[in-house]
C-alpha positions in Angstrom: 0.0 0.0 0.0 1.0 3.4 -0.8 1.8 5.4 2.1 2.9 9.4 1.9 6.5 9.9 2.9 6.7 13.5 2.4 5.6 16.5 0.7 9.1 17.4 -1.3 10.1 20.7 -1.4 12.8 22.0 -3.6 15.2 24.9 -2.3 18.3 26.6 -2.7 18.3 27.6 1.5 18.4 24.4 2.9 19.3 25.6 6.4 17.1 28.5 6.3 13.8 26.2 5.3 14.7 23.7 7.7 14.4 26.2 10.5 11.6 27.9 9.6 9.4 24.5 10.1 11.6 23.8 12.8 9.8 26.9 14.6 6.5 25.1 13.6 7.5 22.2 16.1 8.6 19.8 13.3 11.5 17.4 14.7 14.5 16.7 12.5 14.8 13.1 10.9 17.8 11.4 10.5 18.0 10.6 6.4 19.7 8.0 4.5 22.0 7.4 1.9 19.7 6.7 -0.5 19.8 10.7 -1.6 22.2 12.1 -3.1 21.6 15.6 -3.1 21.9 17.5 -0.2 18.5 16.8 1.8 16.9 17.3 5.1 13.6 16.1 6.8 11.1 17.5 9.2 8.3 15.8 10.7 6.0 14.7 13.2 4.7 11.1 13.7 2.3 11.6 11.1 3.4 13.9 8.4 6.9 15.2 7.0 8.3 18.1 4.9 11.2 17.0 2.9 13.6 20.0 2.0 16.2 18.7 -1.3 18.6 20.5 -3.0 17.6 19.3 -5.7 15.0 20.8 -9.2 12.0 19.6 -9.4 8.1 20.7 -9.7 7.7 21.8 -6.0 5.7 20.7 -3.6 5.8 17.1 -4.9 3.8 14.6 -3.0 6.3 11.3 -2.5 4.5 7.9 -1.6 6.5 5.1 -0.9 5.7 1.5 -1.6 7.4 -1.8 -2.8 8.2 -2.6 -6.4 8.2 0.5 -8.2 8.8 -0.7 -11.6 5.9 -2.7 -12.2 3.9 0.1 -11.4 5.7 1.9 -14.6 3.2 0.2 -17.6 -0.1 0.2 -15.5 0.2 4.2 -15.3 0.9 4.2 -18.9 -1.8 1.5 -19.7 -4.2 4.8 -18.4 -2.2 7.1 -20.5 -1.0 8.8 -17.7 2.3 10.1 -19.0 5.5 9.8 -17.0 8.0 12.5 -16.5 11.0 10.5 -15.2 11.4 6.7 -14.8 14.7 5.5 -12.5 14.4 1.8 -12.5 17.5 -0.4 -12.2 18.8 -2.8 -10.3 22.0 -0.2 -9.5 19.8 2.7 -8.5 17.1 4.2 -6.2 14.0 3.2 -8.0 11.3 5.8 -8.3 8.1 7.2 -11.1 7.4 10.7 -11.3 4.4 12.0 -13.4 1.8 14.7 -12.8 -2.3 14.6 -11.9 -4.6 16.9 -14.3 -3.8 19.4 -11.9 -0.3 20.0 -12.1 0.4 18.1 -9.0 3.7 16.2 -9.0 3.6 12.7 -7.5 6.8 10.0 -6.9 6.7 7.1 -6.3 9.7 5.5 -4.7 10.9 2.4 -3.4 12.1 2.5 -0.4 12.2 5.5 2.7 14.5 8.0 2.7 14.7 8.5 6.2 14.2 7.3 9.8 10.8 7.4 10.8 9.9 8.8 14.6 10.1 6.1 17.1 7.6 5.9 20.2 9.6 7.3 22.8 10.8 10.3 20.1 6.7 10.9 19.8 5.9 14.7 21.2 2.6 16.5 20.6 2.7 18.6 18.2 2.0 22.3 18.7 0.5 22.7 15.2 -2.4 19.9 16.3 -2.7 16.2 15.2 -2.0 15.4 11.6 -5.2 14.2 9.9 -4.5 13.9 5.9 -3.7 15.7 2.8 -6.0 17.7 0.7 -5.8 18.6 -2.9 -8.1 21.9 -5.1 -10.9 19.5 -6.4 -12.1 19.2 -10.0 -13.7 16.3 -11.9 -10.7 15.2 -14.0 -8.3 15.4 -10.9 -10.6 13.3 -9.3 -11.2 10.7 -12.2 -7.3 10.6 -12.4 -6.9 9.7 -8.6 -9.2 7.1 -8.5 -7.6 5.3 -10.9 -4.5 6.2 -9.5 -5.8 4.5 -6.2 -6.7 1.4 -7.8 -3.4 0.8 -9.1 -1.4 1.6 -6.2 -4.2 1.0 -3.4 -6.5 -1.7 -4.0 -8.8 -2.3 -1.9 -9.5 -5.5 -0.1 -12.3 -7.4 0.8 -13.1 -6.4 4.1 -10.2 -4.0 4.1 -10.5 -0.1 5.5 -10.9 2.5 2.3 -7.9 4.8 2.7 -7.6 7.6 0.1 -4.4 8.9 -1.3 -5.7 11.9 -1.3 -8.8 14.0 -0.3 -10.1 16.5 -2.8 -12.2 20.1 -1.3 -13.3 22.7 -3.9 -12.7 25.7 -1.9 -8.8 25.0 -1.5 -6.2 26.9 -3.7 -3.3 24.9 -3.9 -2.1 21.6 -1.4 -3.1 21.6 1.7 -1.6 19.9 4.8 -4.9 19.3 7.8 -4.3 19.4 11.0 -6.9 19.6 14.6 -5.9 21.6 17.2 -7.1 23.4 20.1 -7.4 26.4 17.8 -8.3 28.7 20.8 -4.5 27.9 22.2 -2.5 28.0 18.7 -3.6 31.2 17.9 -2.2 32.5 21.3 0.9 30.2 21.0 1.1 31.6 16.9 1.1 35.4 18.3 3.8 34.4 21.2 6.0 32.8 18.7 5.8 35.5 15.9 4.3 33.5 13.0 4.1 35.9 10.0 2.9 33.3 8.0 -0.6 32.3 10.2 -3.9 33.5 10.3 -7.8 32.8 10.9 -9.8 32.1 8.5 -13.0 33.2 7.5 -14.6 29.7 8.4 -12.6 29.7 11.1 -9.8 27.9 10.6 -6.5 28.3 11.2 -3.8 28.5 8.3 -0.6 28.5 8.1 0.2 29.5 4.2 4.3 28.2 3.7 6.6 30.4 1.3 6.4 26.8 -0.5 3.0 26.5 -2.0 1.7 24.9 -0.1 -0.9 25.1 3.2 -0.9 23.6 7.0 -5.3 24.0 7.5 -5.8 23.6 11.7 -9.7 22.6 12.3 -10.7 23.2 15.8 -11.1 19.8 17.6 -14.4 20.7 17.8 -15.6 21.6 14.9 -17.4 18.9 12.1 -15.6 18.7 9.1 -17.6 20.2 6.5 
């Protein structure tokens, strides 16, 4: 099954990104060799920003999941058309195409870093991580369907679990989060977060200098 690794951001200031998410809470990850490029990882249990050194369409989302390559003719048996292919025996396998939306997606083999053990587990100051959303429209959601039922299938008795979540009033990729809202927008004001705001449906938002969104619900509040 296709799990999300990271949402892949591509930069020239390293250090300077990896702070600023640092002052969101997110905990450095130890990576592996598996990247060459100069890269660096933030995350919590749930969800990670990748920084990389590295050009690319950013943000990227990057799923991992076993045996890449045969995964290479199904997406073009749906015509979806595949902007770079790295599948060898001598290197770090991985599929990168794009959704109707101009969404990059990779696929890759393997992790490229550590995950957060149990006792490395702190709550998160942002909230609890709950999925990824996406700007929806009906070919982007055609394309991800059949996108999950290549990569996902579901099953019998099994638990539906989306790749993504499509919302028509978003603007670009969104990262969800609950929180106490009431307590991160004091905690945002105390720390000095240019970057966050309320909503007009009352939300939280964090909008990144990297296109994409952190969206903090209230723990309260119904999703709509």
């Amino acid at each position: 099954m296709a799990r999300l690794l990271e949402v892949s951001i591509s930069t020239e200031h390293i250090l300077k990104d990896m702070a600023l998410y640092a002052e969101l809470g997110f905990q450095e990850r130890t990576a592996n060799e598996t990247v060459t490029h100069h890269y660096g990882v933030l995350g919590d249990t749930d969800f990670s920003v990748g920084l990389h050194v590295a050009e690319f369409a950013s943000p990227t989302l990057t799923y991992v999941l076993p045996n890449v390559a045969r995964y290479a003719s199904l997406l073009e048996q749906l015509n979806i058309e595949i902007e770079r292919a790295d599948l060898s025996d001598d290197q770090f396998n991985q599929i990168s195409f794009f959704d109707p939306g101009a969404q990059r997606i990779n696929l890759i083999e393997a992790r490229t870093f550590s995950p957060a053990f149990d006792d490395e587990a702190q709550a998160h100051q942002i909230g609890q991580y709950q999925h990824v959303e996406l700007p929806h429209s009906p070919e982007r959601e055609a394309f991800w369907e059949r996108l999950q039922e290549i990569v996902n299938p579901q099953e019998e008795d099994a638990p539906f679990t989306p790749m993504i979540q499509l919302r028509p009033s978003l603007q670009r990729l969104t990262a969800i989060y609950e929180s106490d809202l009431e307590a991160l927008i004091v905690h945002s004001a105390q720390q000095g977060w240019q970057h966050f705001s309320v909503t007009q449906d009352d939300h939280g938002l964090y909008r990144t200098p990297h296109q994409f969104d952190i969206r903090v619900a209230s723990q309260n509040m119904k999703h709509d």
